[in-house]
C-alpha positions in Angstrom: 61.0 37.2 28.8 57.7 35.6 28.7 57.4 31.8 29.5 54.7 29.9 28.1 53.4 27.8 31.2 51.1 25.1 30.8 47.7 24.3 32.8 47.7 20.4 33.0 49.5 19.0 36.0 51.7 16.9 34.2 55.0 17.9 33.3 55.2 18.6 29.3 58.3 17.1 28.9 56.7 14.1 29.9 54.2 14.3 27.4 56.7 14.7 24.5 58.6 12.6 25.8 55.4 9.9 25.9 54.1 11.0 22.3 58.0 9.7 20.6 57.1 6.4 22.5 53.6 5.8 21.0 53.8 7.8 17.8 56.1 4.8 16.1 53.6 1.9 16.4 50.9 3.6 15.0 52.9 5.2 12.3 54.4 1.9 11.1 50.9 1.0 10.2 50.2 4.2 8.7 50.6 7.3 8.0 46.9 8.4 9.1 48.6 9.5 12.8 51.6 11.4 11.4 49.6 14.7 11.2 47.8 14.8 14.7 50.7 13.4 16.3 52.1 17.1 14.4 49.2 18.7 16.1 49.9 18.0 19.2 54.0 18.4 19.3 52.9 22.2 17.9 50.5 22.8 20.7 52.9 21.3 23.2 56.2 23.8 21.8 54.9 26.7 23.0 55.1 25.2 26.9 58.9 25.0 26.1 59.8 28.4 24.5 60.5 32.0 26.3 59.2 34.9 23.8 60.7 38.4 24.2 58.0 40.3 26.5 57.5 42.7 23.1 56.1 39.9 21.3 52.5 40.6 23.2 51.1 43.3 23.3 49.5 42.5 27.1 49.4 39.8 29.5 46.1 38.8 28.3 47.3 38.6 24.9 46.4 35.4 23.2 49.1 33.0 22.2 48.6 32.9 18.2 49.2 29.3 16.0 49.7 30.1 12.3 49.7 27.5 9.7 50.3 29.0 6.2 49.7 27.9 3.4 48.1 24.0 2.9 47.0 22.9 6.1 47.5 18.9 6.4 46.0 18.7 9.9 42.4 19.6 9.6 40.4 19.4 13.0 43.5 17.7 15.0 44.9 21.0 15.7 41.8 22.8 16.9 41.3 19.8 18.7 44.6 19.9 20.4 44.5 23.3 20.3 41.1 23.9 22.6 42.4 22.2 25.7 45.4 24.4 26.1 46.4 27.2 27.8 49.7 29.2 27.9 50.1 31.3 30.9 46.5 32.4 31.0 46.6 33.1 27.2 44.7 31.1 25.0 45.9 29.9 22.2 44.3 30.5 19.0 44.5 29.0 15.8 44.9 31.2 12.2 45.0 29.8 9.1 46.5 32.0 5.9 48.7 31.8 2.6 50.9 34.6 4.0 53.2 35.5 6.3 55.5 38.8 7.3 56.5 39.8 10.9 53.4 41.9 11.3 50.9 39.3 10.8 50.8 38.5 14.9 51.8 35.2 15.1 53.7 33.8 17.8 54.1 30.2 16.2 53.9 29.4 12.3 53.9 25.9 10.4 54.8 26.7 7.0 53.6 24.8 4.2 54.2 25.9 1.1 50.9 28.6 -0.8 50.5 29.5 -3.7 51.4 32.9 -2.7 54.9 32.4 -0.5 56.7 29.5 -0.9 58.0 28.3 2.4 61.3 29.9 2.1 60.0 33.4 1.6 57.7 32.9 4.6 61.1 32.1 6.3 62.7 35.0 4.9 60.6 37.4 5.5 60.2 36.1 9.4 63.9 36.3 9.9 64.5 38.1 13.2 60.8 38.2 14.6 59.8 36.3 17.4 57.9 33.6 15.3 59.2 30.2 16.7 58.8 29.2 12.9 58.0 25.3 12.2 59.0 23.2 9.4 58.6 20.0 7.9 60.5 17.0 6.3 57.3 16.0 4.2 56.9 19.3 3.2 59.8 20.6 1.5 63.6 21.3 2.4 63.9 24.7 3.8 64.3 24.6 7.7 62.2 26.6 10.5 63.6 26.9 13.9 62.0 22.8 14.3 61.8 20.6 11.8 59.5 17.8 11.4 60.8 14.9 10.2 59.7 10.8 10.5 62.1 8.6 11.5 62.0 5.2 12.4 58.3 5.7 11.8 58.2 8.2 14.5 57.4 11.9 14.1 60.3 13.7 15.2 62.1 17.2 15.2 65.1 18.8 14.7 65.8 22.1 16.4 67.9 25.2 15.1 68.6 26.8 18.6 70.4 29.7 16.8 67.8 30.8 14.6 65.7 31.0 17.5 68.4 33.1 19.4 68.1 35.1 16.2 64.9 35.8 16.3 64.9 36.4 20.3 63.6 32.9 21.4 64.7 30.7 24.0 64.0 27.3 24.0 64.0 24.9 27.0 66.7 22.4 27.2 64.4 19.7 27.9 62.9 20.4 24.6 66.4 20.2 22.9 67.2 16.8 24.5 64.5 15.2 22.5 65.6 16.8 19.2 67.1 14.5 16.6 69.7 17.1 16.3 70.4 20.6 17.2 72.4 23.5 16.0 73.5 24.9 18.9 73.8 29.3 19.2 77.4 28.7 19.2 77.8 26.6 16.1 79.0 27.9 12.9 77.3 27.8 9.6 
């Protein structure tokens, strides 16, 4: 499987771990942080998730962000996006109203498009090895994470069997800060 390292020295768990702290004051003031607070959680995923070595196509492949459909995070994501990189891969950012399992990307917000509502994008993922994200103030349907502010913190739920279903692994320390989790073993 291919691990998604990441370049800073510091540990990423740490990181997350910081953002849950300092997202809540500035959220209880406003909203105006909840989406680059986003950003960054969705840059920072990809340091804790193993993809199938058949979702690149080499080792210099790039590490591919999608966000379909309305895109609520404007320059924050490029922004968060441009210091990263994954195991020598950069990570690049795609913005479209569609989504199948050929369109190359290795992570996918979906918002909802005129085109594919966010279910359909979800549907017609199943089984690729798209760690597919999902949020609270976008709609119901669920993606491997979900978004969702509590407490006036941005925070995630994770779906640990979808993403065994669709050949991910995710890193425990990454499921110990998850709101909740549906473990591989739990039923429906």
């Amino acid at each position: 499987m291919i691990r998604a390292a990441r370049r800073q020295s510091a540990p990423g768990w740490a990181i997350l771990a910081l953002s849950l702290v300092l997202a809540g004051p500035a959220l209880a003031e406003g909203s105006s942080l909840e989406y680059p607070v986003k950003a960054n959680y969705l840059v920072k995923f990809a340091g804790f998730v193993q993809w199938p070595p058949t979702a690149f196509a080499s080792p210099t492949t790039p590490m591919t962000l999608c966000v379909v459909g309305e895109d609520p995070f404007g320059s924050a994501l490029d922004r968060a996006a441009a210091t990263e990189s994954l195991e020598g891969r950069r990570l690049v950012i795609r913005r479209m109203d569609r989504i199948d399992a050929r369109s190359g990307c290795h992570i996918a917000y979906l918002g909802a498009s005129r085109r594919q509502t966010v279910g359909q994008a979800l549907t017609s993922l199943a089984g690729a090895p798209v760690l597919t994200v999902t949020d609270a103030a976008r709609g119901g349907s669920r993606g491997v994470i979900h978004f969702a502010v509590t407490g006036n913190r941005v925070r995630f739920h994770i779906d640990d069997r979808a993403a065994a279903q669709d050949g991910l692994t995710i890193s425990s320390r990454l499921l110990a800060l998850a709101l909740s989790v549906r473990g591989r073993g739990d039923g429906r």
